[in-house]
C-alpha positions, -999 to 999 in steps of 0.1 A, spaced: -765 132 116 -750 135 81 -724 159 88 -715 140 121 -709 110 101 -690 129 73 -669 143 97 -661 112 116 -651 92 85 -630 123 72 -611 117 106 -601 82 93 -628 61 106 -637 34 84 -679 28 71 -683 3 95 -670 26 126 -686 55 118 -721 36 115 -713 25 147 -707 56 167 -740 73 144 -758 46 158 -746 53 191 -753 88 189 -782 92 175 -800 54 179 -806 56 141 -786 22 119 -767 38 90 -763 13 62 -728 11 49 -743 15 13 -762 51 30 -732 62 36 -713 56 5 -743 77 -9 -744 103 16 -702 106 9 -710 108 -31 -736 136 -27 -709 157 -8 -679 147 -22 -678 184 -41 -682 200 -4 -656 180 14 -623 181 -6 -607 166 19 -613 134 1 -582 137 -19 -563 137 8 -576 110 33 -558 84 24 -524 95 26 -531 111 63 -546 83 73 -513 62 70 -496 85 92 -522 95 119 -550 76 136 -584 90 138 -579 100 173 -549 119 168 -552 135 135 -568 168 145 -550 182 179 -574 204 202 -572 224 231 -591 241 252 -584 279 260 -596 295 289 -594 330 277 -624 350 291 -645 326 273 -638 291 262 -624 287 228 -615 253 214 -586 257 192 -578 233 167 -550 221 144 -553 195 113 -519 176 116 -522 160 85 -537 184 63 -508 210 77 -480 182 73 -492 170 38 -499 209 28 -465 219 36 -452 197 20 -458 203 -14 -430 226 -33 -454 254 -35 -459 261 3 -427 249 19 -417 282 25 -448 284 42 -434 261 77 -428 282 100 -465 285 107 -464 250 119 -439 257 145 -463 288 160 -492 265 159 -478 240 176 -463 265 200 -494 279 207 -509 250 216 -482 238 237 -471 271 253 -498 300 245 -489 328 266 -528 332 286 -519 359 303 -518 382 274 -557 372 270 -567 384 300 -574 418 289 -600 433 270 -580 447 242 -587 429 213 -583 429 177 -624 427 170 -629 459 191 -604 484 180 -609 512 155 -585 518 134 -581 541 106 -565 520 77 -559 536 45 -577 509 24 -567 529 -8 -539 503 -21 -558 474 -10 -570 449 -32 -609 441 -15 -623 415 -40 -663 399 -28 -663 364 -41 -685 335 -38 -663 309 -29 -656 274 -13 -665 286 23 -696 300 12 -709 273 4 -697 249 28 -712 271 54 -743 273 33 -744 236 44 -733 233 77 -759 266 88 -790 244 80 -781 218 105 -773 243 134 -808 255 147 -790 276 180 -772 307 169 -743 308 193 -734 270 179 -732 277 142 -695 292 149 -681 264 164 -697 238 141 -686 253 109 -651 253 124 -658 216 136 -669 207 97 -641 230 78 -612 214 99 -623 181 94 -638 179 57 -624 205 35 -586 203 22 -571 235 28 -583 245 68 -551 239 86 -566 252 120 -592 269 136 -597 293 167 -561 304 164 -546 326 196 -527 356 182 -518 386 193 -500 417 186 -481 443 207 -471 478 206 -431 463 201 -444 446 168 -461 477 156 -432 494 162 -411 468 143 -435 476 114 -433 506 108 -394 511 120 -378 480 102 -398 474 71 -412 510 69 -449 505 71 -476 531 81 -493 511 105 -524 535 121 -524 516 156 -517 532 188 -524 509 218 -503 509 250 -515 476 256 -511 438 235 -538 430 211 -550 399 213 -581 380 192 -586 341 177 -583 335 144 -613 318 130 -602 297 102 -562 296 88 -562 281 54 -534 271 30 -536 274 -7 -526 285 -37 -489 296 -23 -508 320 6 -519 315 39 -554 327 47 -568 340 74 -610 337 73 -631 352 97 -671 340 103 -690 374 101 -729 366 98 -734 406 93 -701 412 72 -716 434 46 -724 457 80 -698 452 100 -670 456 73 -641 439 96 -613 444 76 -593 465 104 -597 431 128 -584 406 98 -555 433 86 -547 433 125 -546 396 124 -523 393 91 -495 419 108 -496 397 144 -496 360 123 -465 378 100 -448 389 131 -453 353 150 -438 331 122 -412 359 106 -432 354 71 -435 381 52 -472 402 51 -473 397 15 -479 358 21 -512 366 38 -546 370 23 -574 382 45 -609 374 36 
C-alpha cells in the first residue's frame, strides 16, 4: 500500500487523489498528514522528488509514463518515463545522448514483432567474450537498495520483476524505461567488426532479440540494468554486452556511451 501510494503521487497525483485511489484499492483511509510522512521516510529512495514538479507542468499523471503491451512469446509491458527522458536530455551533459528518445519512441510505435518470434535471444546465447580489457566493478548502489525495498512487498516470485520495474520507472530519477525491445542481427555484427574494427565473438545466422530491463540516464552514460536474482551464478555479462552493441547500433551512439551493470 505504501509503494502504491508513492508511486501514484510520483506520477503527479496530488495527496488528496492518491488517498483517494488507496482508499479505493485497498479500503484503508490514508491521512493526508500519513502520507507526508510516508513521502519523508522515503524521500532518500525515490529521487524522483527533485524532479516532480517540473514534469508535472508538462504531463498529466495519466500521460506521463507511456506503456505498451508486447506480445512477444510472453507478455512484456514496456514502459517509457516521458518526463524524466525529456527533462534528462535536456540537461547539457546528456544532449548528445537524444537519439535514444527517437528509438524508444519508435519502438513503441513501430516495434518490428516479428523479429521476436524466434527463440534466439540475447539471455540464451554463449558467447566467448574476451573480458580481459573490461572494466567489471561490483558496487552497492542506488538500485540495490531500491530493490531491497520493493522485494519485501512482493511475496510471489514471478511478480518481483515487474514491480521493481513498476517502482524504478515511476520513483527514482534516472530510469528512463523499462522492458526495452532490442535486438541485434548478424548485419550489425558485421558492421562491428567491419566498420569500427571490433572483435565481436558472435556467430548467429539468425536476429537476436531480448528486453532490456531497466535503461538509465546519468552521469553523461546510458545504462543498461538487468534484474538477476542469482547474478553472482549466473554471471550475465555476455546478455548485457549483447544488449550495449544492439542499443549502440539502434540509436548510431557510440559503445563507449554505454555502461552495463
Amino acid at each position: 500500500m505504501i509503494l502504491e501510494a508513492l508511486m501514484l503521487y510520483y506520477r503527479g497525483e496530488n495527496r488528496e487523489h492518491t488517498s483517494q485511489r488507496i482508499k479505493e484499492r485497498f479500503g484503508i483511509a490514508v491521512p493526508a498528514r500519513t502520507l507526508s510522512t510516508w513521502l519523508a521516510e522515503y524521500r532518500e529512495l525515490t529521487t524522483y522528488a527533485r524532479l516532480r514538479a517540473q514534469c508535472a507542468t508538462e504531463f498529466r499523471p495519466n500521460r506521463i509514463i507511456r506503456s505498451v503491451r508486447l506480445q512477444h512469446q510472453q507478455v512484456c509491458q514496456y514502459g517509457i518515463h516521458r518526463g524524466k527522458l525529456a527533462a534528462t536530455l535536456a540537461t547539457t551533459q546528456h544532449n548528445r545522448l537524444q537519439p535514444l528518445d527517437g528509438f524508444l519512441t519508435e519502438m513503441a510505435q513501430n516495434c518490428p514483432h516479428h523479429l521476436f518470434a524466434t527463440d534466439a535471444r540475447a539471455s540464451q546465447g554463449k558467447m566467448a567474450f574476451d573480458l580481459n580489457a573490461v572494466e567489471i566493478k561490483v558496487k552497492r548502489n542506488h538500485a540495490g537498495r531500491v530493490a531491497d525495498l520493493v522485494l519485501q512487498a512482493v511475496t510471489h516470485n514471478k511478480r518481483r520483476h515487474d514491480e521493481l520495474q513498476r517502482f524504478m520507472l515511476a520513483t527514482d530519477s534516472v530510469t528512463v524505461a523499462v522492458e526495452v525491445p532490442i535486438f541485434l542481427s548478424a548485419g550489425d555484427v558485421e558492421y562491428f567488426r567491419k566498420k569500427l574494427g571490433f572483435h565481436v565473438p558472435i556467430e548467429t545466422p539468425t536476429t537476436l532479440t531480448g528486453h532490456i530491463d531497466f535503461v538509465q540516464i546519468r552521469n553523461g552514460f546510458i545504462h543498461i540494468l538487468d534484474y538477476k536474482p542469482k547474478a553472482r551464478l549466473e554471471k550475465p555479462i555476455a546478455q548485457v554486452m549483447v544488449y550495449a552493441l544492439a542499443l549502440s547500433r539502434r540509436t548510431g551512439l557510440k559503445l563507449y556511451d554505454f555502461v552495463c551493470a
